[in-house]
C-alpha positions in Angstrom: 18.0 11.3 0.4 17.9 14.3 2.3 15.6 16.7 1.9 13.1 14.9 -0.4 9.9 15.1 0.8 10.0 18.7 1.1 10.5 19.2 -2.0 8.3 16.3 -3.5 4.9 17.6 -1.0 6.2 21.3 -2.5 5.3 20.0 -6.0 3.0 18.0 -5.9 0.8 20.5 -4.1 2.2 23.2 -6.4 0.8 21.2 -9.8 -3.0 21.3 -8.4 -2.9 25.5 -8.3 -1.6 26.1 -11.9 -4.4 26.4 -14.8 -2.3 23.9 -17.1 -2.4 21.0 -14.8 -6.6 21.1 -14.4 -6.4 21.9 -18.1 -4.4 18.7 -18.8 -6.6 16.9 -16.3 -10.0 17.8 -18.5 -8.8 16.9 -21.7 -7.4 13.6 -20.5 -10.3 12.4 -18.8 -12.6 14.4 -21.6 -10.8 11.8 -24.1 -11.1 8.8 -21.4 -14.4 9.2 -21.2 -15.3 9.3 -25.2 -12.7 6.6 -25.5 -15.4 4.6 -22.8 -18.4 5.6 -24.4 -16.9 3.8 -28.2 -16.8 1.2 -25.8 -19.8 0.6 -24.6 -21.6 1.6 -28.0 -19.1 -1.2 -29.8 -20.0 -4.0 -27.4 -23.9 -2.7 -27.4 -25.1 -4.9 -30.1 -22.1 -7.1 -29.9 -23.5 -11.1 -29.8 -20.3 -13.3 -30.1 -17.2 -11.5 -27.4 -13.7 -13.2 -28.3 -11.9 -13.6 -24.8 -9.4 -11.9 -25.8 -11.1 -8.8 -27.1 -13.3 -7.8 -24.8 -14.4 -4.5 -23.4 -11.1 -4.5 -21.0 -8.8 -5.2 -24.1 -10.3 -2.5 -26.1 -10.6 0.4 -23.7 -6.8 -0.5 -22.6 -5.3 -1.6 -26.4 -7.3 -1.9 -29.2 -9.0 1.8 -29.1 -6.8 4.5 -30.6 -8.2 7.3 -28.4 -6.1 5.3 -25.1 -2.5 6.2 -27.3 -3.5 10.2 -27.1 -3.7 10.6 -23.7 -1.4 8.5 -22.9 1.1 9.9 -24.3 0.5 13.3 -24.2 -0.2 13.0 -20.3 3.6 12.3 -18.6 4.8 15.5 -20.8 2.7 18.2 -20.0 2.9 17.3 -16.6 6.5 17.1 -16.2 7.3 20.6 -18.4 7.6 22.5 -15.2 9.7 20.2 -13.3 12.9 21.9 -14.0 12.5 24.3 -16.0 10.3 26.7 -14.7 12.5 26.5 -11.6 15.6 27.6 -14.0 13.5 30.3 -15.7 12.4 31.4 -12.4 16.2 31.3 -11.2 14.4 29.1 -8.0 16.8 26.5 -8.7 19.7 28.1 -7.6 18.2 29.0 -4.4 17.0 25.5 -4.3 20.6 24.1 -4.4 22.2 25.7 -2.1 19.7 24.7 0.4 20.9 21.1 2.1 19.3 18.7 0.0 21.0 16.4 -2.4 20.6 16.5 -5.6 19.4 13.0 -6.3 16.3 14.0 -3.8 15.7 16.9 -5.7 15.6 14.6 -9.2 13.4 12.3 -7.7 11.2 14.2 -5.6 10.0 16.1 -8.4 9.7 12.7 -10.7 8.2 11.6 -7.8 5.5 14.3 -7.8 4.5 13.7 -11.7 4.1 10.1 -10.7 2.1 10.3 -8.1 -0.3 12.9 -10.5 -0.3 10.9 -13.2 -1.4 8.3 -11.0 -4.2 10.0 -9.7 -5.7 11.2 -12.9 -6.0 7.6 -14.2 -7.3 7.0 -10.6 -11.0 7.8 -12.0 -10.6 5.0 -15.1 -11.2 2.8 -12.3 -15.0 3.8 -12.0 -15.5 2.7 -15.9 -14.3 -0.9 -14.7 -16.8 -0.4 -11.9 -19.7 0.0 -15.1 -18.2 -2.8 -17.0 -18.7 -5.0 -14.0 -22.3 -4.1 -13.3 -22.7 -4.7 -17.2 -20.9 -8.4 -17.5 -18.2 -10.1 -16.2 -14.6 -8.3 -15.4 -11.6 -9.9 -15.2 -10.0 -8.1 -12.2 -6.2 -9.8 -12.6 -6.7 -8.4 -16.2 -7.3 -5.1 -15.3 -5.3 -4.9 -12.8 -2.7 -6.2 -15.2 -3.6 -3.2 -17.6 -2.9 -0.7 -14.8 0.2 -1.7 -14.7 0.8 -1.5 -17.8 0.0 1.8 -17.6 2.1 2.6 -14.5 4.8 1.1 -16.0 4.7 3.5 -19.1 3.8 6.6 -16.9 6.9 6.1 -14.7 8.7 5.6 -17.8 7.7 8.6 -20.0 7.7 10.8 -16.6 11.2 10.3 -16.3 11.9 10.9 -19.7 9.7 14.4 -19.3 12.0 15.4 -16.2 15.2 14.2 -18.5 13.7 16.8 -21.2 12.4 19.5 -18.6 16.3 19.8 -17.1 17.5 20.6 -20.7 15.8 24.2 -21.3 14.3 26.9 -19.3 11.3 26.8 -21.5 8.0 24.6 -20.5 7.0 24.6 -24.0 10.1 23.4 -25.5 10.1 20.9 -22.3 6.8 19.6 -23.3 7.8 19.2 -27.4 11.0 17.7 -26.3 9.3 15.4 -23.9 6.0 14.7 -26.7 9.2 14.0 -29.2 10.4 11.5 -27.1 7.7 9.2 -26.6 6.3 10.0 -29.9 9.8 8.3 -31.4 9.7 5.2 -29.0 6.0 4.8 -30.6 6.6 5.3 -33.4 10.1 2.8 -33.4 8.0 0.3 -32.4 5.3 0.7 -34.9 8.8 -1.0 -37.2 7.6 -4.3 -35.6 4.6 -4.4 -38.0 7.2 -3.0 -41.0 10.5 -5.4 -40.5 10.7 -9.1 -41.2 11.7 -11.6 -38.7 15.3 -10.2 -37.7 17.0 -8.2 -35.5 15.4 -5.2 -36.0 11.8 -6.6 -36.0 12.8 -8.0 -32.8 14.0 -4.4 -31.2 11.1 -3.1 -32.2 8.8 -5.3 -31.1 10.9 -5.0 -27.7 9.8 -1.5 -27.6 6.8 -0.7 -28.7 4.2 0.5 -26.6 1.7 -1.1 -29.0 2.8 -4.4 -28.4 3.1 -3.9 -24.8 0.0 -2.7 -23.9 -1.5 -5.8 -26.2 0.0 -7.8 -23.6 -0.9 -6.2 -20.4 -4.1 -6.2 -21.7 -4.5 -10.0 -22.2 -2.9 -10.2 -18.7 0.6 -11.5 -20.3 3.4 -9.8 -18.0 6.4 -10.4 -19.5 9.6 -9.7 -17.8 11.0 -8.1 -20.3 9.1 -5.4 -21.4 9.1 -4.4 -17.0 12.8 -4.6 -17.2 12.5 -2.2 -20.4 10.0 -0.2 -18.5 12.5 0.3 -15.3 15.3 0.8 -17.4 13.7 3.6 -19.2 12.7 5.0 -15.7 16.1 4.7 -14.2 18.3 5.8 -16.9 16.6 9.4 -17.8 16.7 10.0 -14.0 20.6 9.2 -13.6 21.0 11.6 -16.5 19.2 14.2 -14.6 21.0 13.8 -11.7 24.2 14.1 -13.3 22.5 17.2 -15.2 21.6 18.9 -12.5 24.8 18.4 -10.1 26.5 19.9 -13.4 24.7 23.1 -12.6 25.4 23.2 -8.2 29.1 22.7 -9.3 29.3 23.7 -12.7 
């Protein structure tokens, strides 16, 4: 893929110089950390721990203040992906420059990974306190991060799917918030349906469930398959999106 890392070093320096990114960085680890503090009040007088709902499973699943920020993360970082390049009118300069259009899809996916990555990156020293504390699990938790990982490339993709549709950030970022919201919310229809089909694609889906899982150290096959699909797809899209507009 010609031309990626150019373009993938260009944005992920870029998203470290613009007020929204260290703004997005606060409030998610702002949230992280009251979402750790619960913790550790909870389990403070705690006598009796099930083994299954321990201070791991509630910081990465049970806690309601882990489904804010991590959903609201993958959109605002992902807003300016695309189309602050076409409100700019950078992008046209950008492809007519040798460098395919796939590397320009994925370095910029590729850039909003890699930050989304690095602001959970810091999570890791509340694992650190836990383990001073008590006893960690460290195949659990590293079962939870990927979990998380899996979701982040997921809702990412989806973000650079939504960015690529309008020149607006802020319409980028309610498309992208709209998206994940709905595949939340669809699978919130696994606590609604009876056994049957549609309990069963719900419970496919949801992000509830999933983390429940990942949390408990369950990977199931599945829900990664889900997880890469969900990647993949939105990026194809935005391929074929954005090779619309070089030849379009």
């Amino acid at each position: 893929m010609k031309g990626f890392w150019p373009v993938f070093k260009r944005d992920l320096f870029s998203t470290f110089v613009t007020p929204v990114a260290w703004v997005t960085i606060f409030v998610f680890l702002l949230l992280q950390g009251a979402n750790f503090y619960l913790l550790v009040a909870h389990f403070t007088n705690q006598v009796d721990i099930a083994i299954d709902r321990g201070p791991v499973q509630w910081f990465f699943a049970d806690s309601i203040l882990q489904y804010f920020p991590l959903l609201m993360l993958a959109p605002a970082l992902t807003m300016r992906s695309l189309a602050e390049e076409r409100r700019s009118g950078t992008i046209e300069g950008l492809l007519t420059t040798p460098v395919s259009t796939p590397a320009v899809v994925l370095a910029k996916w590729a850039a909003a990974f890699v930050t989304y990555l690095a602001v959970w990156a810091p999570t890791l020293l509340y694992m650190i306190v836990l383990k001073r504390a008590g006893e960690v699990d460290w195949r659990v938790v590293a079962s939870c991060y990927l979990g998380v990982a899996l979701l982040g490339a997921a809702f990412t993709s989806l973000g650079v799917l939504m960015s690529a549709m309008t020149r607006s950030q802020v319409v980028a970022l309610l498309l992208s918030l709209a998206a994940v919201i709905g595949l939340l919310i669809v699978g919130i229809g696994e606590m609604i349906f009876d056994n049957g089909p549609a309990h069963d694609l719900c419970a496919y889906v949801s992000i509830l469930s999933q983390m429940a899982d990942f949390s408990k150290g369950l990977i199931d096959t599945r829900r990664v398959i889900f997880d890469l699909t969900l990647t993949a797809a939105p990026l194809f899209i935005t391929v074929r999106a954005v090779d619309a507009w070089r030849w379009g």
